[in-house]
KOLGU-4560 file (N, C-alpha, C; in nm, 3 decimals, padded with zeros to 5 digits):
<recs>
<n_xx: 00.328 n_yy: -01.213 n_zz: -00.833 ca_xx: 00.269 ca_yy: -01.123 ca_zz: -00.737 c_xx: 00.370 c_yy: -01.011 c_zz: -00.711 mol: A seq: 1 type: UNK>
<n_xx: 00.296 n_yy: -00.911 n_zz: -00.705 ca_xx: 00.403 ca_yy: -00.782 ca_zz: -00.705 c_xx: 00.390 c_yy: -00.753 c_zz: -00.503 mol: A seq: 2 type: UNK>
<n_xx: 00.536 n_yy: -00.757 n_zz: -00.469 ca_xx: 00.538 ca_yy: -00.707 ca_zz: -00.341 c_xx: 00.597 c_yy: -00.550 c_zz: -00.314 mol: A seq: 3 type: UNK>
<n_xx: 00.536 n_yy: -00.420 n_zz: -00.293 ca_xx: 00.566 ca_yy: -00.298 ca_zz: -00.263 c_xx: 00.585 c_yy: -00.304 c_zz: -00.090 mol: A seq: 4 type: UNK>
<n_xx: 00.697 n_yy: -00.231 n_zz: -00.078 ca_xx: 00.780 ca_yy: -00.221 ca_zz: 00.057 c_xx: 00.844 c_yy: -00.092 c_zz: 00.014 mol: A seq: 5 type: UNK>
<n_xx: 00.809 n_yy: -00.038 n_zz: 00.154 ca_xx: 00.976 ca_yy: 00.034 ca_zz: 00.192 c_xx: 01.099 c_yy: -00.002 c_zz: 00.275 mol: A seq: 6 type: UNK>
<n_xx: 01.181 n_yy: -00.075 n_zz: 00.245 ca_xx: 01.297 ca_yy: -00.136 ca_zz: 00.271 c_xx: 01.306 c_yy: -00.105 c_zz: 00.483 mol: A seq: 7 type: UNK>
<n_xx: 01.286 n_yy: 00.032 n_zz: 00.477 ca_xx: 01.350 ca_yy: 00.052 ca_zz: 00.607 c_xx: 01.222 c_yy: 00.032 c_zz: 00.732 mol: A seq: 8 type: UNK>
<n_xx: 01.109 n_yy: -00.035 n_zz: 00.658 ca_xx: 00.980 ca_yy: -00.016 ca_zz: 00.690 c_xx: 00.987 c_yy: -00.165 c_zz: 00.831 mol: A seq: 9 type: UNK>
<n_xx: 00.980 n_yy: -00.174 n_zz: 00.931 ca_xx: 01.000 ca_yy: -00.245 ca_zz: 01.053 c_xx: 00.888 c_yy: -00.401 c_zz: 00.960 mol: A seq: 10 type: UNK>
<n_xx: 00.743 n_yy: -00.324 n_zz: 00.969 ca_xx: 00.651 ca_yy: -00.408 ca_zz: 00.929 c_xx: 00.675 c_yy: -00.470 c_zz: 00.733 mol: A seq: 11 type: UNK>
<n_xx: 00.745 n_yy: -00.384 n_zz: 00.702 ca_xx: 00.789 ca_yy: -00.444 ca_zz: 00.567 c_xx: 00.848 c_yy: -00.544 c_zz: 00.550 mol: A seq: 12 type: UNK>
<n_xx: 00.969 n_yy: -00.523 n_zz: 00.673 ca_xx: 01.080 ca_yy: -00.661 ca_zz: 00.658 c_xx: 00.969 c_yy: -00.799 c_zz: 00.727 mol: A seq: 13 type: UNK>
<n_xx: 00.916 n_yy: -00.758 n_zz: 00.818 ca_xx: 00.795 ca_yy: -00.888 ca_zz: 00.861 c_xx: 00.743 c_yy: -00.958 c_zz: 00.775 mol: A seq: 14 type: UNK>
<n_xx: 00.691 n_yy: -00.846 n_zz: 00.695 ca_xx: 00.605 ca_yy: -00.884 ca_zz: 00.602 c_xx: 00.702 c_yy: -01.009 c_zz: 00.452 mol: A seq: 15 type: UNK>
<n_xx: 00.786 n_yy: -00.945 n_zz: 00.459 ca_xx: 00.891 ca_yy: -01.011 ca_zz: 00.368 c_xx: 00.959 c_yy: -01.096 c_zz: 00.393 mol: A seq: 16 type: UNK>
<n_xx: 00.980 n_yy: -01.120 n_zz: 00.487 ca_xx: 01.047 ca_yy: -01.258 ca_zz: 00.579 c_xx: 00.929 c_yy: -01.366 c_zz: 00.604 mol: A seq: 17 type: UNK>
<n_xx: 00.821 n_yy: -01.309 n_zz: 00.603 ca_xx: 00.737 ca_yy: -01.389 ca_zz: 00.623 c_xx: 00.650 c_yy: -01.475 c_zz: 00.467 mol: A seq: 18 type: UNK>
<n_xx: 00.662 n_yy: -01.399 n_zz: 00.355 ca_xx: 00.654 ca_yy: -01.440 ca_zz: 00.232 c_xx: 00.796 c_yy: -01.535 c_zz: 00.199 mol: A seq: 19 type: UNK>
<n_xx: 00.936 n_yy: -01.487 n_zz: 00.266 ca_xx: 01.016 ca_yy: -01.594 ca_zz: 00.212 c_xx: 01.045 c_yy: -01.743 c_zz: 00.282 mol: A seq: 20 type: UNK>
<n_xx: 00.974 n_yy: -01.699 n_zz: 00.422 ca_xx: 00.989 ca_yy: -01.793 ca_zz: 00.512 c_xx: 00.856 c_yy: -01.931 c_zz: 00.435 mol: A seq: 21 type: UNK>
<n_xx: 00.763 n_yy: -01.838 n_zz: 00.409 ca_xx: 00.593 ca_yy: -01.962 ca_zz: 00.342 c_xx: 00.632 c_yy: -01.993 c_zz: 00.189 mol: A seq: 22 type: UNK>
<n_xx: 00.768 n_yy: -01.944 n_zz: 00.100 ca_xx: 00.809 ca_yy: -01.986 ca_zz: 00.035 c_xx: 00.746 c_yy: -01.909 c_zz: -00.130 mol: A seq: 23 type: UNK>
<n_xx: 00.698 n_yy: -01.800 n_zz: -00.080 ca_xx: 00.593 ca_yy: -01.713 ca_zz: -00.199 c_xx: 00.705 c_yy: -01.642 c_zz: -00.269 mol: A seq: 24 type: UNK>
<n_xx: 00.681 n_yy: -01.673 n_zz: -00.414 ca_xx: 00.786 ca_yy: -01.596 ca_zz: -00.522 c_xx: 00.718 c_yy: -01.427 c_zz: -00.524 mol: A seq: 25 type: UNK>
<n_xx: 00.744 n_yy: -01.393 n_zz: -00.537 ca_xx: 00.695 ca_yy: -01.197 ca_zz: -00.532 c_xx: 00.809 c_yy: -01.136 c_zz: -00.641 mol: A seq: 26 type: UNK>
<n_xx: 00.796 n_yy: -01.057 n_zz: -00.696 ca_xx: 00.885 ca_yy: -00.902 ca_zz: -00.800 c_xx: 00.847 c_yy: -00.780 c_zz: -00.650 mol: A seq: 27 type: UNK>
<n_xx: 00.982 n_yy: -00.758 n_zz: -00.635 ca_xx: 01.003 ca_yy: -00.685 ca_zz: -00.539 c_xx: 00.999 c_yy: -00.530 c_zz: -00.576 mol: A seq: 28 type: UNK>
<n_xx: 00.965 n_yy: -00.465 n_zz: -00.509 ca_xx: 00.955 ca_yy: -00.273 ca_zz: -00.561 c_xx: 00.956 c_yy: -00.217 c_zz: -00.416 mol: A seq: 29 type: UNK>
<n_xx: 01.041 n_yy: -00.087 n_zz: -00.446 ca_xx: 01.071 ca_yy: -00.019 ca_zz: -00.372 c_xx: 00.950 c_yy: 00.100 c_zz: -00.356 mol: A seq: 30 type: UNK>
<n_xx: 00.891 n_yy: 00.156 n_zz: -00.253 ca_xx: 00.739 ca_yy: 00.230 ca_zz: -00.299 c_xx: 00.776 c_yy: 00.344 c_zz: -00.260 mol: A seq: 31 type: UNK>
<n_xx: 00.923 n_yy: 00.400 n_zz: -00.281 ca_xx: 00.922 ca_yy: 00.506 ca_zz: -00.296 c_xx: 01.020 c_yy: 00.592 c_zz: -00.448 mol: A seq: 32 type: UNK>
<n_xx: 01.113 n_yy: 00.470 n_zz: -00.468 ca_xx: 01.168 ca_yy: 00.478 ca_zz: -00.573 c_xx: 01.115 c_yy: 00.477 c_zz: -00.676 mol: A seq: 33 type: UNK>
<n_xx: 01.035 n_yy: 00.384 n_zz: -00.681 ca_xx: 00.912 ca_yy: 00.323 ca_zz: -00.817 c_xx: 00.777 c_yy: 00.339 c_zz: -00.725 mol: A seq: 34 type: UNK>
<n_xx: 00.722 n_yy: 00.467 n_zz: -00.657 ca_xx: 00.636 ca_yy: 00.471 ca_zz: -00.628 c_xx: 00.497 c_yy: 00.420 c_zz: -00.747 mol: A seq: 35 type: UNK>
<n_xx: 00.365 n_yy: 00.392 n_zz: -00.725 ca_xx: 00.296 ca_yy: 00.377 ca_zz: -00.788 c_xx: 00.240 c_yy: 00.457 c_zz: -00.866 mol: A seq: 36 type: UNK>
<n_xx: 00.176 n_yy: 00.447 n_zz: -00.983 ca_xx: 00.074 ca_yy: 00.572 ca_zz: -01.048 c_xx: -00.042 c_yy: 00.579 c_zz: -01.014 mol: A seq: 37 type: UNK>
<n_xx: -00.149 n_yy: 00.699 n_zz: -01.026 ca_xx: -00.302 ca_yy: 00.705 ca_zz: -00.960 c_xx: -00.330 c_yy: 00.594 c_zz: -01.036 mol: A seq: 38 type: UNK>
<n_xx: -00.323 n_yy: 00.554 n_zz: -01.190 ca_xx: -00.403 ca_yy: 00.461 ca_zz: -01.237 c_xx: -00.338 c_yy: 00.341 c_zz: -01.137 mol: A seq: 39 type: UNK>
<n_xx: -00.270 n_yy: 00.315 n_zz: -01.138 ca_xx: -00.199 ca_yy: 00.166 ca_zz: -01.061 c_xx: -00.308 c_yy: 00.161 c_zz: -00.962 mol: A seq: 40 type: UNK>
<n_xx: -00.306 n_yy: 00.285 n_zz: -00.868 ca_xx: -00.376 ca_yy: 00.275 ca_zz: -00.744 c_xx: -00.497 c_yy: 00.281 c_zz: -00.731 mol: A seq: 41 type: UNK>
<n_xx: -00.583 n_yy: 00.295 n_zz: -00.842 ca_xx: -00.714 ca_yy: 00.301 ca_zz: -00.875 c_xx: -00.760 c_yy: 00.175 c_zz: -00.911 mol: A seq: 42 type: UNK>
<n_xx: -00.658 n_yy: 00.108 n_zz: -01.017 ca_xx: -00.684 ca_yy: -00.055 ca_zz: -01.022 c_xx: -00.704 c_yy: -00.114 c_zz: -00.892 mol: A seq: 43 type: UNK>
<n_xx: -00.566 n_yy: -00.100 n_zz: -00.843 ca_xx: -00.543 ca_yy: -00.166 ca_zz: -00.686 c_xx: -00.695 c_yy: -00.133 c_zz: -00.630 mol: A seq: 44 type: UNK>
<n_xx: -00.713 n_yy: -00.024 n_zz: -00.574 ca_xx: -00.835 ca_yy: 00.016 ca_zz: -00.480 c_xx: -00.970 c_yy: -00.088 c_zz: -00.535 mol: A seq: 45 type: UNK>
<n_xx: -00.981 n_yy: -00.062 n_zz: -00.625 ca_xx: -01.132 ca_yy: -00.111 ca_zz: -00.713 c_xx: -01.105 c_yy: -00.276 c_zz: -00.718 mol: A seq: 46 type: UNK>
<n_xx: -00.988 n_yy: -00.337 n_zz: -00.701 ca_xx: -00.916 ca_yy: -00.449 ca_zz: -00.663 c_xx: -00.999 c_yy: -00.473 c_zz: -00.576 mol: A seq: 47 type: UNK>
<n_xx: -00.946 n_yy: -00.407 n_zz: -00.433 ca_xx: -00.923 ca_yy: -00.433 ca_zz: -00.317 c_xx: -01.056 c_yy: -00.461 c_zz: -00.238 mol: A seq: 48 type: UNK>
<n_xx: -01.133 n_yy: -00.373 n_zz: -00.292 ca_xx: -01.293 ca_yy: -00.397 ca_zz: -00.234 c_xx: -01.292 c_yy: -00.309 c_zz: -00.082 mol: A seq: 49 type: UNK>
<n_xx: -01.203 n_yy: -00.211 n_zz: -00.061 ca_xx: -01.159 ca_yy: -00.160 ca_zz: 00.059 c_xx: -01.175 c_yy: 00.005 c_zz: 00.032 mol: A seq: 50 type: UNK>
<n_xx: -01.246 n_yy: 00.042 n_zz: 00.157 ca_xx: -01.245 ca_yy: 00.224 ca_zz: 00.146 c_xx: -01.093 c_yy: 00.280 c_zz: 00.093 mol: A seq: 51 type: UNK>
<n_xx: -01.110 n_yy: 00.378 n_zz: -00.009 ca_xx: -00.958 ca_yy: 00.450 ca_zz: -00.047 c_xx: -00.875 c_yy: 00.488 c_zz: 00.067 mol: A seq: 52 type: UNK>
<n_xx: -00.924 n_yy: 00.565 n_zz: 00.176 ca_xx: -00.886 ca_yy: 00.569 ca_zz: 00.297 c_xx: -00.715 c_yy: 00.440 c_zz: 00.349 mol: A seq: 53 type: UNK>
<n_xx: -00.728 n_yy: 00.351 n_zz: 00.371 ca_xx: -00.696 ca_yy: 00.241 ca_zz: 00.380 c_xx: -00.577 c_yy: 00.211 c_zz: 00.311 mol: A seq: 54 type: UNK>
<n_xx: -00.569 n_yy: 00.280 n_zz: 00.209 ca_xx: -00.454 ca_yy: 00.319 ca_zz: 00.111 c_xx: -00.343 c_yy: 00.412 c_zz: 00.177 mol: A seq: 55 type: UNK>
<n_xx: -00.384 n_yy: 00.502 n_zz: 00.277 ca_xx: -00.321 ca_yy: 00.587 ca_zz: 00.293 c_xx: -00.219 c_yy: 00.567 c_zz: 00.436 mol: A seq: 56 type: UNK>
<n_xx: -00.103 n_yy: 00.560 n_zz: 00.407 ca_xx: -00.029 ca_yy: 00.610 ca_zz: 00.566 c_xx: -00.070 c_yy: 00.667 c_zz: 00.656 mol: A seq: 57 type: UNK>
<n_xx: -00.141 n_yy: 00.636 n_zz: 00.741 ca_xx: -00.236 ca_yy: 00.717 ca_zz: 00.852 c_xx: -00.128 c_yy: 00.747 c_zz: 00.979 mol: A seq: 58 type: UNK>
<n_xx: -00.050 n_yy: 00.690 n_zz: 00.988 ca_xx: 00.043 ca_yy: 00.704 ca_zz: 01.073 c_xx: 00.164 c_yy: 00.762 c_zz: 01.033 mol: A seq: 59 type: UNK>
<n_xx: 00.215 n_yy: 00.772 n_zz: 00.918 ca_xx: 00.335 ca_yy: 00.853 ca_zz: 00.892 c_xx: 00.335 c_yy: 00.960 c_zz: 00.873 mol: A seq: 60 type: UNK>
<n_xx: 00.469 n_yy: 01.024 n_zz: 00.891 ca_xx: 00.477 ca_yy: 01.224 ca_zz: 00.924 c_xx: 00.411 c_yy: 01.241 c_zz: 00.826 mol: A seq: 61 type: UNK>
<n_xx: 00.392 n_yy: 01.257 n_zz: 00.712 ca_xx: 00.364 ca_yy: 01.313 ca_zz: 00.567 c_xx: 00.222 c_yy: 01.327 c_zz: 00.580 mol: A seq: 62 type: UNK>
<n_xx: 00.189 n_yy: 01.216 n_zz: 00.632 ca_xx: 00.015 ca_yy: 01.248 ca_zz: 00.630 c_xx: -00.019 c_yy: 01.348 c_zz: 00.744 mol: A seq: 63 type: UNK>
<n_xx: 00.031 n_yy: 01.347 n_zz: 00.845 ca_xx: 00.029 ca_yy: 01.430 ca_zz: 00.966 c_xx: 00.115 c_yy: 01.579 c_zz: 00.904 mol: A seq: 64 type: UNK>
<n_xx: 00.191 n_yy: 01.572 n_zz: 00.814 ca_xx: 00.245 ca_yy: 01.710 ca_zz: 00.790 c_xx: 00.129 c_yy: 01.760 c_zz: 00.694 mol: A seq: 65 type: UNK>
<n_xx: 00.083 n_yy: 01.685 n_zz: 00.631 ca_xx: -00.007 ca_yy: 01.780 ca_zz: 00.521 c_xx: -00.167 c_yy: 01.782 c_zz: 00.577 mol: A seq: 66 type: UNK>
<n_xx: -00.197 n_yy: 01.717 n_zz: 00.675 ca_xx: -00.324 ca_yy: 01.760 ca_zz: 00.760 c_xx: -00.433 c_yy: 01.688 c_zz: 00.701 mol: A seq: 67 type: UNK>
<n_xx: -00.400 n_yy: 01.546 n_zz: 00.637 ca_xx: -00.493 ca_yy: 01.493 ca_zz: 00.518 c_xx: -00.613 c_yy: 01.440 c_zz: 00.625 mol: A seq: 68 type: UNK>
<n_xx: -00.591 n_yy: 01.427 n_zz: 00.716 ca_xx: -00.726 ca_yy: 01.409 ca_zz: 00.813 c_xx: -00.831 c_yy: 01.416 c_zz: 00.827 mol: A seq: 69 type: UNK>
<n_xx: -00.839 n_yy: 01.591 n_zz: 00.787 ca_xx: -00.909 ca_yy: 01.687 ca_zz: 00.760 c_xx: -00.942 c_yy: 01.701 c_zz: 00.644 mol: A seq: 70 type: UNK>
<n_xx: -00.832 n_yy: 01.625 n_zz: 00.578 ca_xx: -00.864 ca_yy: 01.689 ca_zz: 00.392 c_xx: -00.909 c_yy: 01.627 c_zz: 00.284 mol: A seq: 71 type: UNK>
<n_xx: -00.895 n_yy: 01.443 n_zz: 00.339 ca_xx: -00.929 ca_yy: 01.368 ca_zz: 00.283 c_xx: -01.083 c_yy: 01.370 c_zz: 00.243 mol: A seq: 72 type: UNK>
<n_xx: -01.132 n_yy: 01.399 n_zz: 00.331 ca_xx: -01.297 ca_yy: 01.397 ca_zz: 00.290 c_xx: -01.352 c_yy: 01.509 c_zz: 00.225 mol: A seq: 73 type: UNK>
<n_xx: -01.298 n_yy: 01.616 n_zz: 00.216 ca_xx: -01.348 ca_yy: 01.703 ca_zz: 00.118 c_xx: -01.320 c_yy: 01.696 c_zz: -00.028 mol: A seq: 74 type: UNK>
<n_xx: -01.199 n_yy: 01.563 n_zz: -00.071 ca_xx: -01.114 ca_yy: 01.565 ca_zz: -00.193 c_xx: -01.201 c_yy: 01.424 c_zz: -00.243 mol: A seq: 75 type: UNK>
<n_xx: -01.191 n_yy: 01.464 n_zz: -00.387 ca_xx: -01.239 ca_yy: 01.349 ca_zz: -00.458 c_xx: -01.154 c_yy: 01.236 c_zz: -00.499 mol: A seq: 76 type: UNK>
<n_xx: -01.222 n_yy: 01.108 n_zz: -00.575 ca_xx: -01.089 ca_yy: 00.967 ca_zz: -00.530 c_xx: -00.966 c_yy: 01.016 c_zz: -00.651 mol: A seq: 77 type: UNK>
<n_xx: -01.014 n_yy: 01.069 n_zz: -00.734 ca_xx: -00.893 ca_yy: 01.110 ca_zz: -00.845 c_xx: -00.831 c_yy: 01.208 c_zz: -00.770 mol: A seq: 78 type: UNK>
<n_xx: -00.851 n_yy: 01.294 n_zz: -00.664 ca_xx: -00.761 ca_yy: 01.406 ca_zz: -00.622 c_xx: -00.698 c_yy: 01.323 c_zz: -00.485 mol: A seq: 79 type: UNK>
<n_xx: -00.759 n_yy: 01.228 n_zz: -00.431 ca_xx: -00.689 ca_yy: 01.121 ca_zz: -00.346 c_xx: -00.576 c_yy: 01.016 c_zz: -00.439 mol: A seq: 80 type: UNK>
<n_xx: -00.628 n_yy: 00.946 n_zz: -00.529 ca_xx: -00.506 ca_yy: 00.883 ca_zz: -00.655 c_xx: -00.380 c_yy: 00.984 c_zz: -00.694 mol: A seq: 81 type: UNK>
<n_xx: -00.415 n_yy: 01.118 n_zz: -00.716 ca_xx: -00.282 ca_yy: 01.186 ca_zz: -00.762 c_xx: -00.201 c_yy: 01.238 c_zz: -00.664 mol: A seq: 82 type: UNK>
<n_xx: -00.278 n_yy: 01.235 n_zz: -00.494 ca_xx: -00.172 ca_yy: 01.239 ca_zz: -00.393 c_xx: -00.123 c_yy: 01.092 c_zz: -00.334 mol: A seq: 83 type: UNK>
<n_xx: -00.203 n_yy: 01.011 n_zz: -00.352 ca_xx: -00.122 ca_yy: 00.931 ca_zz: -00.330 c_xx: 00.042 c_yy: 00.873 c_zz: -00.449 mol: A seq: 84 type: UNK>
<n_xx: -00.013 n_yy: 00.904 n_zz: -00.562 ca_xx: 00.116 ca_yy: 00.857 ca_zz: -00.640 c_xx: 00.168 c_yy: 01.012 c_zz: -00.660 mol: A seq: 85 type: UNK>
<n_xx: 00.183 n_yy: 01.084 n_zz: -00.575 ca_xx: 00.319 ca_yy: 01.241 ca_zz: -00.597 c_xx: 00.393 c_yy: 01.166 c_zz: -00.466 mol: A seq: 86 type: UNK>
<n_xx: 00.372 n_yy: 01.053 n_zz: -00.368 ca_xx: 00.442 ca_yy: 01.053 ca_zz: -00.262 c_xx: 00.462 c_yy: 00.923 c_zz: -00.232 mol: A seq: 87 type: UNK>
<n_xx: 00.540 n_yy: 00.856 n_zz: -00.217 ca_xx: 00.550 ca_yy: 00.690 ca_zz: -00.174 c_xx: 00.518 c_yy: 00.684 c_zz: -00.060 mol: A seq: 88 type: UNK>
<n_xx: 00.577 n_yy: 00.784 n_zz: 00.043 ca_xx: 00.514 ca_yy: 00.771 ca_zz: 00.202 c_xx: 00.406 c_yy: 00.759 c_zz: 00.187 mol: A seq: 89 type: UNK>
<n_xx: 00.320 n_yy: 00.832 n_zz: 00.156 ca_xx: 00.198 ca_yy: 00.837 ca_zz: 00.196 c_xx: 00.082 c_yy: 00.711 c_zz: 00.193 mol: A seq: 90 type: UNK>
<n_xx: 00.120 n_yy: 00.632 n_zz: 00.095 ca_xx: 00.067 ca_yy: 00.483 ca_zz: 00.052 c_xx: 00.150 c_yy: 00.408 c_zz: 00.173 mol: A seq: 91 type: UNK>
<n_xx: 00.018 n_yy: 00.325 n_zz: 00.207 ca_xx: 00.006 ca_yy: 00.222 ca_zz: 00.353 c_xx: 00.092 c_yy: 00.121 c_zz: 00.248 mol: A seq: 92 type: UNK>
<n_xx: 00.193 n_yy: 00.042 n_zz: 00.347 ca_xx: 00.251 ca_yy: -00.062 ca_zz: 00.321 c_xx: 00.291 c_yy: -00.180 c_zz: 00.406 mol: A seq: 93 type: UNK>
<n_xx: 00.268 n_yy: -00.287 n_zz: 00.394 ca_xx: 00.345 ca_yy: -00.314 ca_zz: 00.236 c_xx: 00.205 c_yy: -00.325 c_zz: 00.182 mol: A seq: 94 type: UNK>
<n_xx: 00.208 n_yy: -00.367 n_zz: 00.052 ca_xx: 00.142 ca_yy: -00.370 ca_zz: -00.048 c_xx: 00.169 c_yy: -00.494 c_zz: -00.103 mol: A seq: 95 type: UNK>
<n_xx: 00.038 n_yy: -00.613 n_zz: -00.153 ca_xx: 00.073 ca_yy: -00.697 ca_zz: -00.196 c_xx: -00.032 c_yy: -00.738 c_zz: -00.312 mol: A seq: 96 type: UNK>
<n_xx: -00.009 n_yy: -00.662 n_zz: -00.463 ca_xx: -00.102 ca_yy: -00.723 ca_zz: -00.571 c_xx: -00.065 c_yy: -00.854 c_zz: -00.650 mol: A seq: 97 type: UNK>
<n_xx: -00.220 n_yy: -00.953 n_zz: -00.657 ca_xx: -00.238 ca_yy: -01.052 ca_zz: -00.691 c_xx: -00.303 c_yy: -01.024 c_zz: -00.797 mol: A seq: 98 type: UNK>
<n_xx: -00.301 n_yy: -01.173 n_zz: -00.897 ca_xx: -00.401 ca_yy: -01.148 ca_zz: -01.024 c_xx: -00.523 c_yy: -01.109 c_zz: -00.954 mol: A seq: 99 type: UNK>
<n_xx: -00.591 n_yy: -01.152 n_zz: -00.834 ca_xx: -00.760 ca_yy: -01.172 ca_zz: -00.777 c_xx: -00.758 c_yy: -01.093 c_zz: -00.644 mol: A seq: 100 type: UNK>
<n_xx: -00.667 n_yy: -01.058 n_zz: -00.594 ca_xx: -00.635 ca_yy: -00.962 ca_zz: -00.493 c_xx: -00.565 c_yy: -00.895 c_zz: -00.459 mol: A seq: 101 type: UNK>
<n_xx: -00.573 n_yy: -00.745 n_zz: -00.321 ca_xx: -00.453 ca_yy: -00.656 ca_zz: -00.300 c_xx: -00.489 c_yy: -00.703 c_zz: -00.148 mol: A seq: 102 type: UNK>
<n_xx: -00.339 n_yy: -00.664 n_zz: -00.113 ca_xx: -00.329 ca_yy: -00.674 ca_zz: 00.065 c_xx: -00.241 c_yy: -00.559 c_zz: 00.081 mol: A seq: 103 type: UNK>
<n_xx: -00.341 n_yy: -00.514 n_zz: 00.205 ca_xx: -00.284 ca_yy: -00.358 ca_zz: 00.234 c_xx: -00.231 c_yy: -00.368 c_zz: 00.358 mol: A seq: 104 type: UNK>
<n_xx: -00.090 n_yy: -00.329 n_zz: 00.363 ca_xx: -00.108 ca_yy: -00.351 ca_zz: 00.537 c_xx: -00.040 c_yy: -00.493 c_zz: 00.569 mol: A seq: 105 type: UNK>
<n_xx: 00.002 n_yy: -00.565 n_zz: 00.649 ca_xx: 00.025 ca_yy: -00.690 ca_zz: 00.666 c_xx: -00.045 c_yy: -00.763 c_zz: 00.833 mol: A seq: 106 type: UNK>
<n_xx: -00.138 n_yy: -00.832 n_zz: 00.831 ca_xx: -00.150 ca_yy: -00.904 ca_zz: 00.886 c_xx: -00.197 c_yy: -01.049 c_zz: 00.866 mol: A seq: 107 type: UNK>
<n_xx: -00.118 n_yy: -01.090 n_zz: 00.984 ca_xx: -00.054 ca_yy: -01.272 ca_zz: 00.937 c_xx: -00.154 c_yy: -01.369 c_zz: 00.841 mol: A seq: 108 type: UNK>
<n_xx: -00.298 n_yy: -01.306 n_zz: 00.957 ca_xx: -00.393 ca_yy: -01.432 ca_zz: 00.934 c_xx: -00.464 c_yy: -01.415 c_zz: 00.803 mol: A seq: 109 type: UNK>
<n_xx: -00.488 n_yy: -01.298 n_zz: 00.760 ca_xx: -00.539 ca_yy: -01.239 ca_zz: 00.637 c_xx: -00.443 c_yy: -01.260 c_zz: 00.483 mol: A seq: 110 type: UNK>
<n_xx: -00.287 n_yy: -01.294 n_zz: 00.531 ca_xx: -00.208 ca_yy: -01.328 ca_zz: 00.410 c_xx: -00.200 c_yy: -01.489 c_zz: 00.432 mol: A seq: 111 type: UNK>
<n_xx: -00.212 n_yy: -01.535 n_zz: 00.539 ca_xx: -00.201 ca_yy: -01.724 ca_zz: 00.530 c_xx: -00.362 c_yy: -01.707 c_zz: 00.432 mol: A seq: 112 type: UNK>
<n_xx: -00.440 n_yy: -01.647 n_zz: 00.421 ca_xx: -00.586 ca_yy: -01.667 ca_zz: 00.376 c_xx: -00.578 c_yy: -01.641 c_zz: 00.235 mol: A seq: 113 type: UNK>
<n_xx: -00.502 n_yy: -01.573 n_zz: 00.182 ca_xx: -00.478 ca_yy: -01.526 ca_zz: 00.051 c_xx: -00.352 c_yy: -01.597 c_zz: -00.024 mol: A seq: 114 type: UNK>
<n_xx: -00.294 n_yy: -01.608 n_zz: 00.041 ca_xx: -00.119 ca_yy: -01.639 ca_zz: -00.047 c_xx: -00.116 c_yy: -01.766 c_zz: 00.044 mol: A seq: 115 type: UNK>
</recs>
């Protein structure tokens, strides 16, 4: 299982302490160093069974600096895939792909349900 984090991410380290604490092996990535590609994130999405939306950092500066609020809905999912992989911020994290699932985001009860 591939685990994407940003290291300095409050909810990342949760999220990661909490996979080493339940004893889950993961390949660790940095999601801004080795950010993802649109195809990666197009798998993932079509994965995920989840609006593209959901993908996105809704709360970090980057999305608030570029006004995607507003912009997201006029842009199509390939012009949403190639902003999300020009920017690691901008992709919601952590990120957790399985052979049969993605987890966006970390909450507890939804990863004891999966992993």
């Amino acid at each position: 299982m591939l685990f994407l984090e940003y290291p300095k991410c409050s909810t990342c380290k949760k999220a990661k302490k909490w996979l080493d604490e339940n004893g889950k092996e993961y390949e660790d990535r940095h999601i801004v160093e080795n950010n993802p590609t649109a195809e990666d994130l197009k798998q993932w999405h079509q994965k995920s069974g989840l609006p593209l939306k959901r993908f996105f950092n809704t709360s970090g500066m980057r999305y608030r600096e570029l006004q995607l609020k507003n912009r997201l809905p006029e842009m199509s999912e390939e012009e949403q895939y190639d902003l999300l992989a020009s920017d690691g911020m901008l992709v919601k994290r952590p990120l957790v792909i399985g052979d049969h699932f993605v987890l966006v985001g970390f909450k507890e009860k939804e990863w004891e349900e999966f992993l």
